[in-house]
C-alpha positions in Angstrom: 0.0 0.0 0.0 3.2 2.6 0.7 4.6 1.4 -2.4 1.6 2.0 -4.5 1.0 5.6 -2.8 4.8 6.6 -3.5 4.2 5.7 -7.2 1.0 8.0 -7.4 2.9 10.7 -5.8 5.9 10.1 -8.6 3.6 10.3 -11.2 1.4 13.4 -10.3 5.0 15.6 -9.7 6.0 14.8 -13.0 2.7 15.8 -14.6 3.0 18.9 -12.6 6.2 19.3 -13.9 5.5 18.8 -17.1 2.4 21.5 -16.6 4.9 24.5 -15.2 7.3 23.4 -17.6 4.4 24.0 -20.8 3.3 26.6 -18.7 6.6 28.9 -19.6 7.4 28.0 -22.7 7.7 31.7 -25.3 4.4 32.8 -26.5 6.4 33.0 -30.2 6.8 28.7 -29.6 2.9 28.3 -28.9 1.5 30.4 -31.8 4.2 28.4 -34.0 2.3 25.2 -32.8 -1.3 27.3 -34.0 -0.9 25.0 -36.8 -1.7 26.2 -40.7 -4.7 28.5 -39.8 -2.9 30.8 -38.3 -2.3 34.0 -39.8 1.3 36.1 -39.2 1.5 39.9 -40.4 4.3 40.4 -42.8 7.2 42.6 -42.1 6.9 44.4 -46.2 4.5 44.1 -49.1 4.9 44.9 -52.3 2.2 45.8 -54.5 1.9 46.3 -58.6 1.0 49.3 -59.4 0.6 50.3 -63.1 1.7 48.6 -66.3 2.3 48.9 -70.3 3.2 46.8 -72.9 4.7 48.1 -76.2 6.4 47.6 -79.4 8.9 48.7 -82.1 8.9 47.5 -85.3 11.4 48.6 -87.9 10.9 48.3 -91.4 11.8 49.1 -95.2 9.9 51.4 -96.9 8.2 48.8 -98.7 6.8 46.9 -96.0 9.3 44.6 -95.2 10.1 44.2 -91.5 13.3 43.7 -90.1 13.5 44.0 -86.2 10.6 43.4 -83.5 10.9 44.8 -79.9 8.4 43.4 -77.5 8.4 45.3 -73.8 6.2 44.7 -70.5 7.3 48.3 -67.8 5.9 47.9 -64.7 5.7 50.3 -61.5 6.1 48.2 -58.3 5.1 49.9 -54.6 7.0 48.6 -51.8 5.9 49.2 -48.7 8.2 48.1 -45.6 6.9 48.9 -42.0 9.0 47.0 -39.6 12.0 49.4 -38.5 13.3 51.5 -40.5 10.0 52.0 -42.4 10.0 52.8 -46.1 8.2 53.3 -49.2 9.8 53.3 -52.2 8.8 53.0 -56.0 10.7 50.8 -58.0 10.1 50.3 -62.2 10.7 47.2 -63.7 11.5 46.4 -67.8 11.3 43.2 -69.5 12.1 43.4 -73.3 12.2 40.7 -76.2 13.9 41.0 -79.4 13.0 39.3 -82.5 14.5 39.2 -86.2 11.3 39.5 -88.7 10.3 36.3 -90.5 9.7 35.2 -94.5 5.8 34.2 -95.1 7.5 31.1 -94.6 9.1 32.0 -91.8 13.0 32.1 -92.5 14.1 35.4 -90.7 14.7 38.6 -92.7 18.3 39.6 -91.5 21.0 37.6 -90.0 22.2 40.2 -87.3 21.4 43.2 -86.0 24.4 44.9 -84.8 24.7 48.8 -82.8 27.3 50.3 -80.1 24.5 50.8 -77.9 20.9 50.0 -76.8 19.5 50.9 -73.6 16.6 51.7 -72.1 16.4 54.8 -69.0 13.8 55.7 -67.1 11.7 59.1 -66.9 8.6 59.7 -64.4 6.9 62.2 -62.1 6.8 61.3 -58.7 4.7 60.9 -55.8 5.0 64.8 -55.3 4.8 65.8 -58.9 8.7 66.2 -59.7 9.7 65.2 -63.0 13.0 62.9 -63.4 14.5 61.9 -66.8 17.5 59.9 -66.9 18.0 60.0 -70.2 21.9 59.1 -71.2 22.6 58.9 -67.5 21.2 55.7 -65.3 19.6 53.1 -67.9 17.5 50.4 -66.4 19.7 47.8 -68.7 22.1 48.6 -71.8 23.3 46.3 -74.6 26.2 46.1 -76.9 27.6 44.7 -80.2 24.3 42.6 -81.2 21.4 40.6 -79.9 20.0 37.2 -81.2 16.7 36.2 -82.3 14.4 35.6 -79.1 16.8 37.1 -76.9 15.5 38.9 -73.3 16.8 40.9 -71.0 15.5 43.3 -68.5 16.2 44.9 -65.3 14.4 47.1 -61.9 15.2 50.4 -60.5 14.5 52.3 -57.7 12.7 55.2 -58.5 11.6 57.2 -55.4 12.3 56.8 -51.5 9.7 58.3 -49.1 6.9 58.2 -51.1 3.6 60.6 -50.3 1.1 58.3 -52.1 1.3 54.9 -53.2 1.7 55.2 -57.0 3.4 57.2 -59.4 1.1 60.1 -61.5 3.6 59.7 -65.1 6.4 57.0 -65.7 8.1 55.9 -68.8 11.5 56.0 -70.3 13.5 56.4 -73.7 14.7 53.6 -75.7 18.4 55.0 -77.2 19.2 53.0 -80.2 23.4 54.1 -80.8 24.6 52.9 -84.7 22.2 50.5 -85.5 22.9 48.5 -88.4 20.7 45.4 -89.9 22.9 42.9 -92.1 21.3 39.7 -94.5 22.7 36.6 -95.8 24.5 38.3 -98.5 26.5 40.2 -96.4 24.3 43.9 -97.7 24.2 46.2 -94.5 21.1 49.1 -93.6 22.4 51.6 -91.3 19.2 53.3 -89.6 19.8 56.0 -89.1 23.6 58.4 -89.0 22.3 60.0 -85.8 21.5 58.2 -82.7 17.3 57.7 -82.0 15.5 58.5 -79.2 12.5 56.8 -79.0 10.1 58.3 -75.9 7.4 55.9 -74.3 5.3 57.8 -71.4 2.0 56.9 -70.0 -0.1 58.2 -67.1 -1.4 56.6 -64.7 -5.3 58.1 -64.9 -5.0 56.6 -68.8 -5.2 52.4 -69.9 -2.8 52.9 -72.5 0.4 54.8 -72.8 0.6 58.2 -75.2 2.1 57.6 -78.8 5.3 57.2 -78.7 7.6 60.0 -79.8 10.9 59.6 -82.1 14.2 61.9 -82.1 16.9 61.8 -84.8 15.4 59.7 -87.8 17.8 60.6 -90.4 16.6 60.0 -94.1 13.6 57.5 -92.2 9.8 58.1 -91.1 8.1 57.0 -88.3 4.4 56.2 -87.3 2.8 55.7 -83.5 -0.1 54.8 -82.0 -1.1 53.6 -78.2 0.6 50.0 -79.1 3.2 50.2 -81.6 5.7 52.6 -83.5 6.5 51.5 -87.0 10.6 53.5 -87.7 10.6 53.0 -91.7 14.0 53.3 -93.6 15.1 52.9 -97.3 16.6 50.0 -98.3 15.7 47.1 -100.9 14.2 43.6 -99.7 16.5 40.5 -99.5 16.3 37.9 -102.1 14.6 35.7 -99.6 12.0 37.5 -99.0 11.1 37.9 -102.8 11.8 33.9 -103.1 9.9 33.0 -100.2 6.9 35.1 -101.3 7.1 33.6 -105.0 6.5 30.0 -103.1 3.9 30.8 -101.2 1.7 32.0 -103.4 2.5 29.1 -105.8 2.0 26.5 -102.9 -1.3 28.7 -102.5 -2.3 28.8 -106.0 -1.5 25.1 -106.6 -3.6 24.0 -103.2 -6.5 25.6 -104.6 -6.5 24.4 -107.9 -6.2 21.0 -106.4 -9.1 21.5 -104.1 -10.9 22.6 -107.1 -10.5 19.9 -109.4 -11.3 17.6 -106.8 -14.4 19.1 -106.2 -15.2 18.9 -109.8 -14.1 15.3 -110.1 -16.4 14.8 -107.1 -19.7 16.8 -108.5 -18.9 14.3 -111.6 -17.8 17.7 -113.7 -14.7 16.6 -114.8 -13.1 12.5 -114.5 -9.9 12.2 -113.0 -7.6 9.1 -113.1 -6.4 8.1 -110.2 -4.9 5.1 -111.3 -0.8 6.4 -110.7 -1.9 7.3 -107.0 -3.3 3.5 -106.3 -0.2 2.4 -108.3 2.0 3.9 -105.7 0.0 3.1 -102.5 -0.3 -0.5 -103.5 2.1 -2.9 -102.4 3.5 -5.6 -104.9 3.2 -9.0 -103.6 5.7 -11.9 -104.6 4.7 -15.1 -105.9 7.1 -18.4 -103.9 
């Protein structure tokens, strides 16, 4: 009967043990054990803010296009309020470049060559100052070339201490430094003697960005809308494009005299003789 009472006694001091123990564990250890459900506030968040999406397309007076530039610009709010607090606006660019294509799709040009292509930022912050960083700070720059399908990209901070959470204007200028398109043959097209500006702006009240506005066309024209510039210069079309052109329409024009005569053949119009087709789909068999 002692021996049993001891044990009880054992037993309940290690569960009040274990209780005190629990007990004074850190509250940060207990929510951790909340399980999935529970919710923890974030130290920053970053929220998009505005966005455009726009493209360049050069070509030869004719029609012919040479060189596509696809880019997404985005304006990014950060918003930190752990200590130090801050809130900042950052711009982000994201830019594709692609050779233009035969109707068969063979591309146009075999390089596209320059000593510079970069892209800097302009915009009117939170306090309506206006910033252009034009030949200064880029958000990314290129040289010698770029390949067909090739990206690139980059962020920058804009503004530190923001008064609102977005920006009223932001856009940049595309600088585009001795740009030179070369074919197969080896025949070059210099765009233009003087370097181009090309100026991309939107606001934020507005869906889509302003036309875009071009500086230092030499001996070229230009077009622009909300979505697309079109920089035209002179210059004659590569043989492939005239070759590729010449088979497409005759791959066009024979598909659609085929489909035609078999449509007669079909309607009992005209009779067609079919006999070299089952000739060739047969197969011989061999006598043992």
């Amino acid at each position: 009967m002692v021996i049993l009472l001891v044990r009880t006694v054992h037993i309940m001091m290690a569960i009040l043990a274990f209780v005190i123990v629990l007990g004074s564990m850190p509250q940060g250890v207990v929510a951790d054990n909340q399980g999935a459900g529970s919710v923890l506030s974030r130290p920053y968040q970053l929220y998009q803010r505005d966005e455009f999406t726009y493209r360049f397309s050069f070509r030869l007076t004719d029609g012919t296009e040479l060189f596509i530039i696809r880019g997404r610009f985005t304006t990014l709010y950060y918003l930190h309020t752990a200590f130090p607090p801050a809130k900042e606006h950052h711009m982000m660019a994201s830019v594709g470049f692609y050779y233009g294509k035969t109707m068969l799709g063979r591309p146009v040009i075999s390089d596209v060559s320059f000593q510079e292509l970069s892209f800097y930022p302009k915009w009117r912050d939170s306090v309506g100052i206006e910033h252009d960083l034009v030949m200064d700070i880029p958000v990314f720059t290129l040289n010698d070339s770029v390949f067909d399908g090739q990206r690139t990209g980059g962020i920058i901070l804009l503004e530190t201490d923001a008064v609102i959470g977005y920006l009223p204007e932001f856009g940049g200028t595309f600088v585009f430094i001795d740009m030179i398109f070369t074919f197969d043959d080896g025949t070059e097209i210099r765009m233009s003697d003087n370097p181009i500006q090309v100026v991309l702006e939107k606001n934020y009240n507005r869906l889509h960005p302003d036309n875009a506005t071009v500086y230092g066309i030499d001996g070229s024209s230009y077009s622009s809308d909300s979505d697309m510039a079109v920089l035209s210069t002179q210059g004659l079309a590569p043989l492939v494009v005239l070759l590729d052109l010449i088979i497409a329409y005759s791959l066009i024009g024979l598909t659609g005299l085929t489909t035609l005569l078999i449509a007669l053949h079909i309607k009992g119009k005209i009779t067609l003789s079919f006999g070299w087709l089952r000739r060739i789909t047969s197969t011989p068999t061999q006598s043992t």
